[in-house]
C-alpha positions as CSV (number, residue, x, y, z in Angstrom):
1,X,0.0,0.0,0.0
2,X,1.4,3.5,-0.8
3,X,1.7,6.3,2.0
4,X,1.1,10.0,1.4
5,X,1.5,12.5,3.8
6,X,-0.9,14.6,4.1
7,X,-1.3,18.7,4.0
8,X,-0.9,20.1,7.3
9,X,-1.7,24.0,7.5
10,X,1.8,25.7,9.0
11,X,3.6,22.5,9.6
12,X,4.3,20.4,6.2
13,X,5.7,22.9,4.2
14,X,8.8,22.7,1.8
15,X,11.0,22.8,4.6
16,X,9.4,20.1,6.7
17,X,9.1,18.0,3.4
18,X,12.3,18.1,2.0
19,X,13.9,17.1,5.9
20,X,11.5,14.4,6.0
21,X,11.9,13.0,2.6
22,X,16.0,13.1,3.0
23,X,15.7,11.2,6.6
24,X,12.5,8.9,5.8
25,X,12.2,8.1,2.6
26,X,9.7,5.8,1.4
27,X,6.7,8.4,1.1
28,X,4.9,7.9,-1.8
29,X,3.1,11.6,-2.2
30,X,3.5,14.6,-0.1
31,X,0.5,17.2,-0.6
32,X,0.8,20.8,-0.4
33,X,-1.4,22.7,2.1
34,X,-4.0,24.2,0.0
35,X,-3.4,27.1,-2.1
36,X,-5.9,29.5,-2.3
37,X,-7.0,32.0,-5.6
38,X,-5.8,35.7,-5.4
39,X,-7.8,37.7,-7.6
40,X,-4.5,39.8,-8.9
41,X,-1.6,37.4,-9.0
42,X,-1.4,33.5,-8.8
43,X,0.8,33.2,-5.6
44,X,1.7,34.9,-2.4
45,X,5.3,34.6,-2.1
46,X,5.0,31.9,0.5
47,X,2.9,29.7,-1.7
48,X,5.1,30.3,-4.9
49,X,8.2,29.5,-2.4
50,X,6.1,25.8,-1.6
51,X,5.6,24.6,-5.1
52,X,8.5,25.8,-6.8
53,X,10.4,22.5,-7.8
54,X,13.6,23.4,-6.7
55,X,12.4,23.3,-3.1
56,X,10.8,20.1,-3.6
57,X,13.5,18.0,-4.9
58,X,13.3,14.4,-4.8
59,X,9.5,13.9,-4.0
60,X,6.8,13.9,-5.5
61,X,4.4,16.4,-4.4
62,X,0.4,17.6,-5.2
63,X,-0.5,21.0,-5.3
64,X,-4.1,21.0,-3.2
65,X,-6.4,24.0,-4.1
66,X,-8.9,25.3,-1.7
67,X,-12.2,27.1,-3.6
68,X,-15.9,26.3,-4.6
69,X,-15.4,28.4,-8.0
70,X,-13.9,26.6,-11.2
71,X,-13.1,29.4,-12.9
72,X,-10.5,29.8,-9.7
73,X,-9.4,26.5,-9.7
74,X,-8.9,26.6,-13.9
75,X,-6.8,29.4,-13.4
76,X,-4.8,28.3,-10.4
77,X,-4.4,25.2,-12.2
78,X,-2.8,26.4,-15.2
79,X,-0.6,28.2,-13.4
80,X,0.8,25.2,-11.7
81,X,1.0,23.5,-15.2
82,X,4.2,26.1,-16.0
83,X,5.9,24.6,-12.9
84,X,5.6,21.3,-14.4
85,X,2.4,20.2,-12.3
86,X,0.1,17.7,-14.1
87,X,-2.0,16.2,-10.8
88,X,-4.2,18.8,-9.0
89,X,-5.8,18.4,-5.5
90,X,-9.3,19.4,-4.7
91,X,-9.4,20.5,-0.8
92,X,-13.0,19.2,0.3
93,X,-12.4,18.8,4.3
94,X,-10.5,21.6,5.9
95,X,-13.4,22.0,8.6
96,X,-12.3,25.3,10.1
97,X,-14.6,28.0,10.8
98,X,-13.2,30.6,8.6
99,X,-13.4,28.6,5.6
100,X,-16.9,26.9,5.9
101,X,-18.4,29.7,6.0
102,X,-17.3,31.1,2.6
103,X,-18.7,27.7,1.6
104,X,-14.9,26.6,0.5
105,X,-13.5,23.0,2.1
106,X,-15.9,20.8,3.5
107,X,-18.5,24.0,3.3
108,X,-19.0,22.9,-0.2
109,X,-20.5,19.6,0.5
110,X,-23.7,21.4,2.0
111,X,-24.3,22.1,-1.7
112,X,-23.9,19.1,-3.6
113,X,-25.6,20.4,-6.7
114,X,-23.2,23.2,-6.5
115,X,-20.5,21.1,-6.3
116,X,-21.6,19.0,-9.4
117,X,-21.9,21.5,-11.4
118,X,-18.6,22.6,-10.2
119,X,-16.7,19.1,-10.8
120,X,-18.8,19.4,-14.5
121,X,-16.6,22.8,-15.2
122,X,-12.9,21.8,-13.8
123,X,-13.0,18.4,-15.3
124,X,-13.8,19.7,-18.6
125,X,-11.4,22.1,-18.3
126,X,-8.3,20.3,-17.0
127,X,-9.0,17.6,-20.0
128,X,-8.3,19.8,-22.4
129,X,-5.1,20.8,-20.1
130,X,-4.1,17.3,-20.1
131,X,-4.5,17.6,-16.0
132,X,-6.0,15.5,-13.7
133,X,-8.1,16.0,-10.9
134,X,-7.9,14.1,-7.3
135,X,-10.0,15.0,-4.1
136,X,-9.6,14.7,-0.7
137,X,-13.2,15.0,1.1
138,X,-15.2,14.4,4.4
139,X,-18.2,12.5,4.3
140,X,-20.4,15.2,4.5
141,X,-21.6,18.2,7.3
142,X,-23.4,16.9,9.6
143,X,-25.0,13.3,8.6
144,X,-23.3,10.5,7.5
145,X,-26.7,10.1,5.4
146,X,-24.9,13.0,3.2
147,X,-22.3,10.6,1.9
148,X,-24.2,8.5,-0.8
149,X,-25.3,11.4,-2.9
150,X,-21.9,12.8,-2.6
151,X,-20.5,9.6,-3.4
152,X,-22.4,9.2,-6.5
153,X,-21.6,12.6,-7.4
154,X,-17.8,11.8,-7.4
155,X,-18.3,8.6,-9.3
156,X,-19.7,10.6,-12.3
157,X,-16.2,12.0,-12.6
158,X,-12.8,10.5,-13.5
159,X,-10.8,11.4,-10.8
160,X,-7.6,10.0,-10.4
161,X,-8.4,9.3,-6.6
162,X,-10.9,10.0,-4.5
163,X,-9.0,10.8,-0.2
164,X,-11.8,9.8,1.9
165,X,-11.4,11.2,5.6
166,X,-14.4,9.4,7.1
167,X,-15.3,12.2,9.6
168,X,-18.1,15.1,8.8
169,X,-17.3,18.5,9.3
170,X,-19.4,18.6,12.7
171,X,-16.7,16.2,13.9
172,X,-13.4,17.9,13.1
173,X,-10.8,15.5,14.9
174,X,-13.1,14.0,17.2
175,X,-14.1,10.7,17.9
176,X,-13.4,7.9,15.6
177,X,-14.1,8.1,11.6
178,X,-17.0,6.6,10.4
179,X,-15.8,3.3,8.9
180,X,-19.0,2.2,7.7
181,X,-19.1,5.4,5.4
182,X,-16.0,4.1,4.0
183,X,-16.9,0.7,4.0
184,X,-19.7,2.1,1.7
185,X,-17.3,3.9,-0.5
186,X,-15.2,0.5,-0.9
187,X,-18.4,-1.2,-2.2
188,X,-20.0,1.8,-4.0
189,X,-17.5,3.3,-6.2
190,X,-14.9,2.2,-9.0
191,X,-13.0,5.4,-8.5
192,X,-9.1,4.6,-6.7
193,X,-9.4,5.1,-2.8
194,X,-7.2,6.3,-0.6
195,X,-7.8,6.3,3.3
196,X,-7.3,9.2,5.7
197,X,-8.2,9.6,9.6
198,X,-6.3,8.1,13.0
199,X,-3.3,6.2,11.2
200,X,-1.4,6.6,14.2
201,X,0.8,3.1,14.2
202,X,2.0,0.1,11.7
203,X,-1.0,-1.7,13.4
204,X,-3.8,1.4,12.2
205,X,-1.8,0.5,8.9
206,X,-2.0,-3.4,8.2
207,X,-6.1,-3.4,9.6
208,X,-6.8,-0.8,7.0
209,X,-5.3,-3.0,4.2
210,X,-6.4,-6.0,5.7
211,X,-10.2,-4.6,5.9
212,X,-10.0,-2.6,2.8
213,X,-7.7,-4.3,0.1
214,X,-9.1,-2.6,-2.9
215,X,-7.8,0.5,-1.0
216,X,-4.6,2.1,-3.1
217,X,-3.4,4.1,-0.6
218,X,-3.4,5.5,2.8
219,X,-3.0,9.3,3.7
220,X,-1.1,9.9,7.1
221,X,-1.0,13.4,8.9
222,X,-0.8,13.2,13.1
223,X,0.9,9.7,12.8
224,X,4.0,10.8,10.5
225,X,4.5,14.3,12.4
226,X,4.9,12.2,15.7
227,X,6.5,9.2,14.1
228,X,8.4,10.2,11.3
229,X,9.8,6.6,10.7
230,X,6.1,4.8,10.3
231,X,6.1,4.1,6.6
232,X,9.9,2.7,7.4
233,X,8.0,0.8,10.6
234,X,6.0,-0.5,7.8
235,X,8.3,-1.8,5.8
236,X,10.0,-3.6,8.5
237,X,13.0,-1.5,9.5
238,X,13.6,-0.9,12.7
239,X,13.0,2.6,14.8
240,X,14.3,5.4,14.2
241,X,17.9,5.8,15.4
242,X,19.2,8.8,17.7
243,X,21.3,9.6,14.7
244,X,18.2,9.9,12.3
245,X,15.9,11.7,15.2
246,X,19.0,14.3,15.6
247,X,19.7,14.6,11.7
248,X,15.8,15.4,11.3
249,X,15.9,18.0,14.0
250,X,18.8,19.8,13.0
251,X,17.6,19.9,9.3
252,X,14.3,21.8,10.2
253,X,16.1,24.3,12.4
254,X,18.4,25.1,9.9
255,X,15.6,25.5,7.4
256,X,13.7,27.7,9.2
257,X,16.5,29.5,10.2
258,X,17.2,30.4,6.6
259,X,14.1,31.0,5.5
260,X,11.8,32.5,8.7
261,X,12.8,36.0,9.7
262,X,13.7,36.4,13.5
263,X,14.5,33.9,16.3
264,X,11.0,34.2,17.7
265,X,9.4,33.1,15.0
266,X,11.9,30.2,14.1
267,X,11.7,29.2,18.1
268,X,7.6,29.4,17.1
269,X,8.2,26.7,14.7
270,X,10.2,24.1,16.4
271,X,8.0,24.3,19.4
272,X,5.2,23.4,17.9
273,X,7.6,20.9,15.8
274,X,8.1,19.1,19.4
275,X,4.6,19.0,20.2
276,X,4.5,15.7,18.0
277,X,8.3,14.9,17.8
278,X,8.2,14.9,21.7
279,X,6.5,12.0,22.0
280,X,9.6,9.6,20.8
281,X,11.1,10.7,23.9
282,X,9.4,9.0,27.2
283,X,11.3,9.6,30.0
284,X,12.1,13.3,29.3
285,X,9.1,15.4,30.2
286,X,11.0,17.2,32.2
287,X,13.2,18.9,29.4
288,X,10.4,18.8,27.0
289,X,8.3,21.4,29.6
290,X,11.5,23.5,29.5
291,X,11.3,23.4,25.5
292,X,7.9,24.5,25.3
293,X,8.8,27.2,27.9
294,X,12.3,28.6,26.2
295,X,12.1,32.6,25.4
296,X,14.9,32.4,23.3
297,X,16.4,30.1,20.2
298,X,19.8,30.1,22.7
299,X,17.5,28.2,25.4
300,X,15.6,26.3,23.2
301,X,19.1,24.7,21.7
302,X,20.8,24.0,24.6
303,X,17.8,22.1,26.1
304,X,16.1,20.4,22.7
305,X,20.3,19.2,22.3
306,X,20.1,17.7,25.8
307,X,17.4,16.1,24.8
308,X,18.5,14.5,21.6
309,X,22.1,13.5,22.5
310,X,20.8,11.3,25.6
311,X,18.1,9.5,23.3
């Protein structure tokens, strides 16, 4: 089974990619946090900086748009076509407040005949781009008896995969995913499946292809950021070692370093970094309340090295 990573707002950007893919390797797809329209230019500078393929070397990366407008997305896309992209991702579950309400992310499945209609336009116009379309989606807003007619509507398209997160947006993280919704999905629909929601472990892992083995693939997000060796796990190599942890570390920091102006907001970055990495240290919660606490990139290295050179 392939592993993607998947787009995580403010944490998997190029930086966090590229360190990952040169200590881990083994991820099949990384995914871009979503990109979103600008009516006067294609990119922000920190979007341009994501895609550009020089900062994504050696992986293979989707561009994810976020928008319920086609004529957006057609645009967008062609853009992305000039940097050599020929797979775009449709953004269908961000659940956050901010975004539902301008109907965008999983706002747009309250209006599945919008969203046909919408699916219509970009499909039509990426095939005559020569660009494909994949989505990543929730099951619906706030009834899992949503999903069927959503289903059905993705099924009328030829999407190169269909990324089902089996939560609606009324969930956002909590609970567990509906797995009858994507048990549904695995008997309902021809389109290529890929699974996304709680892979935390190599266990999460082998049920999923053991339950679902007309799955393709299986989207990770939580479970890489706070074991960045799983799909190596998976593939029967043994933990991460202290050399790896320490190489992966010191690769982000110097990232951000070069490319995040000021030490506040680099020490920003690496302490929500150890927020997940923390947890492959038991045993050192002591140092890792000190991390969280540092007021300077000064404290922050002396304690996050006394952390990783004992491990």
């Amino acid at each position: 089974m392939n592993c993607y990573f998947a787009p995580l707002e403010g944490i998997t950007g190029y930086v966090f990619r590229s360190a990952h893919a040169d200590v881990f390797p083994g991820i099949s797809r990384y995914f871009s946090p979503f990109l979103v329209p600008h009516q006067n230019r294609a990119f922000d500078s920190r979007e341009k900086n994501d895609i550009l393929p020089e900062h994504n070397r050696n992986i293979t990366l989707i561009p994810q748009i976020l928008t319920n407008r086609s004529e957006d997305f057609l645009r967008l896309s062609a853009e992305l076509t000039r940097y050599g992209y020929r797979e775009i991702n449709l953004n269908l579950g961000c659940p956050s407040g901010t975004v539902v309400t301008r109907g965008k992310g999983a706002g747009f499945l309250t209006d599945p005949d919008g969203l046909n209609r919408f699916l219509d336009e970009v499909c039509n116009g990426l095939e005559r781009e020569r660009l494909t379309l994949s989505v990543k989606t929730r099951i619906g807003w706030e009834d899992t008896g949503e999903w069927p007619r959503l289903l059905e509507i993705f099924s009328a398209y030829p999407l190169t995969e269909l990324i089902v997160h089996p939560r609606l947006r009324s969930d956002f993280y909590k609970g567990t995913p509906h797995m009858e919704a994507y048990s549904y999905a695995a008997s309902h629909t021809q389109l290529p499946l890929c699974y996304n929601g709680d892979l935390k472990t190599t266990e999460d892992i082998r049920r999923l292809e053991q339950n679902f083995p007309g799955t393709r693939a299986a989207m990770i997000g939580r479970g890489l950021l706070e074991t960045p060796d799983l799909v190596a796990r998976l593939q029967g190599k043994p933990p991460a070692s202290a050399a790896q942890l320490q190489r992966f570390h010191d690769l982000l920091l110097e990232g951000y370093r070069e490319t995040i102006s000021g030490d506040r907001n680099v020490l920003f970055k690496m302490k929500e970094f150890w927020s997940y990495f923390g947890k492959n240290f038991p045993g050192k919660e002591k140092e890792l309340k000190k991390i969280k606490k540092a007021k300077d990139l000064r404290t922050y290295q002396e304690t996050a090295a006394s952390v990783l050179e004992t491990s």
